[in-house]
C-alpha positions as a printed Julia matrix, in Angstrom:
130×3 Matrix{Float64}:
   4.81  -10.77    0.7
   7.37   -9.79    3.55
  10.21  -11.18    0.88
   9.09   -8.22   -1.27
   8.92   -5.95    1.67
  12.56   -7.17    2.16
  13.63   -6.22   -0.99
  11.98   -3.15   -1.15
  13.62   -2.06    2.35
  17.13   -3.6     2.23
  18.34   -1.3    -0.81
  16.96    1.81    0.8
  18.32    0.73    4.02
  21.72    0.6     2.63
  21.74    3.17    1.0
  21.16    5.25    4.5
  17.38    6.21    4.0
  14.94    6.49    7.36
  13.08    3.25    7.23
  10.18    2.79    9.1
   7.85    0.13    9.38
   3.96    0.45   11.11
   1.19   -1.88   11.35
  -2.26   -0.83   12.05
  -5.15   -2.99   12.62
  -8.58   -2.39   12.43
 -12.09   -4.48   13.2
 -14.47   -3.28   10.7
 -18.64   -3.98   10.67
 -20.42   -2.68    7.57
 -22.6    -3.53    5.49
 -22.98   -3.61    1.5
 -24.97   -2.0    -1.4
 -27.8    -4.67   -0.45
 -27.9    -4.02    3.15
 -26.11   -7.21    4.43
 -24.19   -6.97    7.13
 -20.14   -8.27    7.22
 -17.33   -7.86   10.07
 -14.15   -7.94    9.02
 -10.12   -7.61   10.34
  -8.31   -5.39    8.25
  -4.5    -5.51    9.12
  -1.85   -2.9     7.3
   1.86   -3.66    7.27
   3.55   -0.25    6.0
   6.63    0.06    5.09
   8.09    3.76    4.64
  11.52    5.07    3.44
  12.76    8.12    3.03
  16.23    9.03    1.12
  17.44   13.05    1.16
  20.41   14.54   -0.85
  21.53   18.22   -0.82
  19.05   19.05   -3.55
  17.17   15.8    -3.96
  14.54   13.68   -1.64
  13.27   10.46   -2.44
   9.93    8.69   -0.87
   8.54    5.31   -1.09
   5.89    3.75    0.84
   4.39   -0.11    0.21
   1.65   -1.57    2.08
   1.0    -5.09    2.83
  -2.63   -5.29    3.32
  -4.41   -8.09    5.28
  -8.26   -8.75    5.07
  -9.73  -11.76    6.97
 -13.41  -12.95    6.99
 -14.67  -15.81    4.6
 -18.54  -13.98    4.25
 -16.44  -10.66    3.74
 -14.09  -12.19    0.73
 -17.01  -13.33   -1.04
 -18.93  -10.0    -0.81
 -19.33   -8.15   -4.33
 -17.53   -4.86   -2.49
 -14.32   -6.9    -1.66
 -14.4    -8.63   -5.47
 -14.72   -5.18   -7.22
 -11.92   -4.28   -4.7
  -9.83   -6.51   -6.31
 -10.68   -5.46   -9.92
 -10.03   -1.84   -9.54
  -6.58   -0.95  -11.17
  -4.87    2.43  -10.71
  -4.51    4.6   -14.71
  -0.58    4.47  -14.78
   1.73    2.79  -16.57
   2.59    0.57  -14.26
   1.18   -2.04  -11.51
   0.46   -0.6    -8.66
  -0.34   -3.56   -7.09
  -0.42   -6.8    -6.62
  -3.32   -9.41   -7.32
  -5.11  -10.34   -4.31
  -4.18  -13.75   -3.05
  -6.62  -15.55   -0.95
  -6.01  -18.57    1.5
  -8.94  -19.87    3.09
 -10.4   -17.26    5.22
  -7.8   -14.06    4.85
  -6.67  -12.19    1.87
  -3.53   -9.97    1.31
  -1.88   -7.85   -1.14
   0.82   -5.61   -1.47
   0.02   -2.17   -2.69
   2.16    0.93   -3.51
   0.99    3.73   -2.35
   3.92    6.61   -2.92
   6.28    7.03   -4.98
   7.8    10.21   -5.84
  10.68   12.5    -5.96
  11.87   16.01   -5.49
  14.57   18.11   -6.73
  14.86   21.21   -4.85
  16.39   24.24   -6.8
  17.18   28.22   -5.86
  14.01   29.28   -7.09
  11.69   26.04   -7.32
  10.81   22.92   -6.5
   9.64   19.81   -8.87
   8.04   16.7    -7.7
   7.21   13.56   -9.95
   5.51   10.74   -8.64
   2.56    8.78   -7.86
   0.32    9.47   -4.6
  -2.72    7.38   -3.88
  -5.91    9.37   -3.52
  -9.03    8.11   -1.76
């Protein structure tokens, strides 16, 4: 996963874009559709670039998302997590890939870009909404 955050980052790096890269972790108890009861760490590695021209601006943001509990992976919430796939044309994400008691995946979750003219703007792209 951070080889793909690499190679994400390096071209927009040289390419002199702001880069940025945030982690936020969170300790999560909740409990399912049944009523049972699962703690969880959920860990987010985001990486962010931004690339501006005199009438264009580019954005991209991936996240690298950690879940780790065993009873949590094997919950029906976190399986239909993994079967839900974004209607685009494209992947949005990756599959989930579990090893023993944590899970990750890499997700995109913007994409777009603006041209900037006299008397408008246009914006094509792909924004996650929750």
């Amino acid at each position: 996963m951070s080889r793909v955050l690499l190679w994400l980052g390096l071209p927009l790096w040289l390419l002199g874009s702001d880069l940025s890269l945030d982690n936020t972790n969170f300790l999560y108890h909740t409990k399912d559709s049944l009523g049972k009861s699962y703690t969880f760490d959920y860990n987010r590695l985001r990486l962010q670039g931004d690339l501006s021209g005199e009438h264009l601006h580019f954005k991209l943001i991936v996240d690298n998302e950690t879940f780790a509990a065993s009873r949590y992976l094997d919950s029906p919430e976190f399986t239909a997590l993994g079967e839900y796939d974004a209607d685009v044309p494209f992947e949005t994400r990756t599959k989930i890939q579990r090893e023993g008691d944590a899970a990750t995946r890499l997700r995109l979750y913007r994409l777009y870009g603006e041209y900037f003219g006299e008397k408008s703007t246009i914006t094509l792209g792909l924004m996650r909404a929750a």
